[in-house]
C-alpha positions as CSV (number, residue, x, y, z in Angstrom):
1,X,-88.2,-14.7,29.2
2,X,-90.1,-13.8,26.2
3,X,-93.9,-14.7,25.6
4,X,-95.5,-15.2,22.5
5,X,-99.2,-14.8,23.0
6,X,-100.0,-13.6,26.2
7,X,-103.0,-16.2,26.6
8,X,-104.2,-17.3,30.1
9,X,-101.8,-20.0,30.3
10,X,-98.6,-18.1,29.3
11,X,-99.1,-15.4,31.5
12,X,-99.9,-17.4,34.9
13,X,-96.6,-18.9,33.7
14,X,-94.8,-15.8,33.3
15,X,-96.5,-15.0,36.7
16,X,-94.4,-17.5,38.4
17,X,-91.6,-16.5,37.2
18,X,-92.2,-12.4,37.8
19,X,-93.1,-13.0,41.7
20,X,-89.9,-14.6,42.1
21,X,-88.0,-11.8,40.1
22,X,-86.8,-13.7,37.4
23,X,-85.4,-10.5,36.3
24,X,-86.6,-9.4,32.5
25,X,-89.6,-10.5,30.4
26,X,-91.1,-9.6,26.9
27,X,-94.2,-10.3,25.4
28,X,-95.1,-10.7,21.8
29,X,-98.4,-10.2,21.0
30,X,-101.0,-8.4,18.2
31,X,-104.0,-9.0,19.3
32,X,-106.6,-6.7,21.1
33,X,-108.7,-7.9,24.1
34,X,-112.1,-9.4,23.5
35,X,-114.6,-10.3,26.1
36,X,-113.4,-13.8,25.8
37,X,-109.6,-12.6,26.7
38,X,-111.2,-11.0,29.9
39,X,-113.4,-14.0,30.9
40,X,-110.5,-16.2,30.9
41,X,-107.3,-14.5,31.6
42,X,-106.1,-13.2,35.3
43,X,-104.2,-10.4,33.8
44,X,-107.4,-8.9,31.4
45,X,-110.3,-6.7,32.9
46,X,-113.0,-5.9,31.3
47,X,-111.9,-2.2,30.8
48,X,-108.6,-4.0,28.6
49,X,-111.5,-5.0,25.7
50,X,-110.4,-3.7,23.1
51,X,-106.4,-2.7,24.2
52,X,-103.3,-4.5,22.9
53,X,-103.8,-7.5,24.9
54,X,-99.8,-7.6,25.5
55,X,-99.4,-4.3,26.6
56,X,-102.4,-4.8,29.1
57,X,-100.2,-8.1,30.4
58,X,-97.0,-6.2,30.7
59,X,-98.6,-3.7,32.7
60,X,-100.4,-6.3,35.3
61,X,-97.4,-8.5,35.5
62,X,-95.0,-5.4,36.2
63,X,-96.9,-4.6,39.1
64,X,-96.1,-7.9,40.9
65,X,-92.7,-7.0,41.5
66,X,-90.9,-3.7,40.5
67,X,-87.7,-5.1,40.6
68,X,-88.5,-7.0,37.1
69,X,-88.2,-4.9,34.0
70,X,-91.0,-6.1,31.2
71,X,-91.5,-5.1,27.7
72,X,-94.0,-6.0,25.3
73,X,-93.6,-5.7,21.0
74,X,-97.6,-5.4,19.4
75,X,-97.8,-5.2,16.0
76,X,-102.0,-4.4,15.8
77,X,-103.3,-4.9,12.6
78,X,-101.0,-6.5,11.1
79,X,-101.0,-10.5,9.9
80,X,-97.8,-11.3,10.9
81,X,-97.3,-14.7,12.4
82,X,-95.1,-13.9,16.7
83,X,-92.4,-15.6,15.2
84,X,-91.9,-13.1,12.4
85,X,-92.3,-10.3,14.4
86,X,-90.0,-11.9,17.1
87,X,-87.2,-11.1,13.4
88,X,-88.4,-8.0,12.7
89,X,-87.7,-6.3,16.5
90,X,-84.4,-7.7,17.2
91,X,-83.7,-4.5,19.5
92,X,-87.4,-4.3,21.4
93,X,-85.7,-6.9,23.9
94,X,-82.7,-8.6,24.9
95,X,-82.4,-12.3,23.9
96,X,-84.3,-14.3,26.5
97,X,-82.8,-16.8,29.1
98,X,-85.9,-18.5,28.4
99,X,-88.9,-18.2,25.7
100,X,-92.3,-20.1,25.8
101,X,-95.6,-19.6,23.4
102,X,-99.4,-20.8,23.6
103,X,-101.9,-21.1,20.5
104,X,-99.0,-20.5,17.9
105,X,-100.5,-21.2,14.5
């Protein structure tokens, strides 16, 4: 599976997916927490303002089930739209079964 945004609703998706073991999952995302993230979001605590808010994801949704490998690609900083980014890491992750995305621009 790979997740473009890890926004509240992709990641109580990808949830449903990791309890089960769905097997692999990678998430796309260059944003940082903000308090709004943290209000909203299952998977951000307040201690995740101001992390990569898809490496913070990765690391909640891993603990759900250890036999389900996840990655995540962040590009901080950087304007890039997920899609380009999804181009420019080819090798980061291995081409998903499935893919989904939330608040893509």
């Amino acid at each position: 599976m790979c997740l473009i945004n890890a926004s509240a609703v992709g990641t109580e998706i990808l949830k449903n997916l990791v309890l089960p073991g769905f097997g692999s999952f990678t998430i796309i995302d260059g944003k940082i927490t903000d308090g709004a993230d943290a209000g909203s979001n299952f998977f951000l605590e307040r201690s995740s303002i101001g992390l990569p808010r898809g490496r913070v994801a990765t690391e909640l949704l891993k603990e759900l089930n250890e036999d389900v490998n996840g990655s995540f690609v962040e590009e901080v900083g950087l304007s890039l739209t997920p899609l380009s980014q999804l181009g420019s890491h080819p090798s980061s992750f291995s081409p998903p079964r499935l893919a989904g995305s939330q608040g893509v621009d």
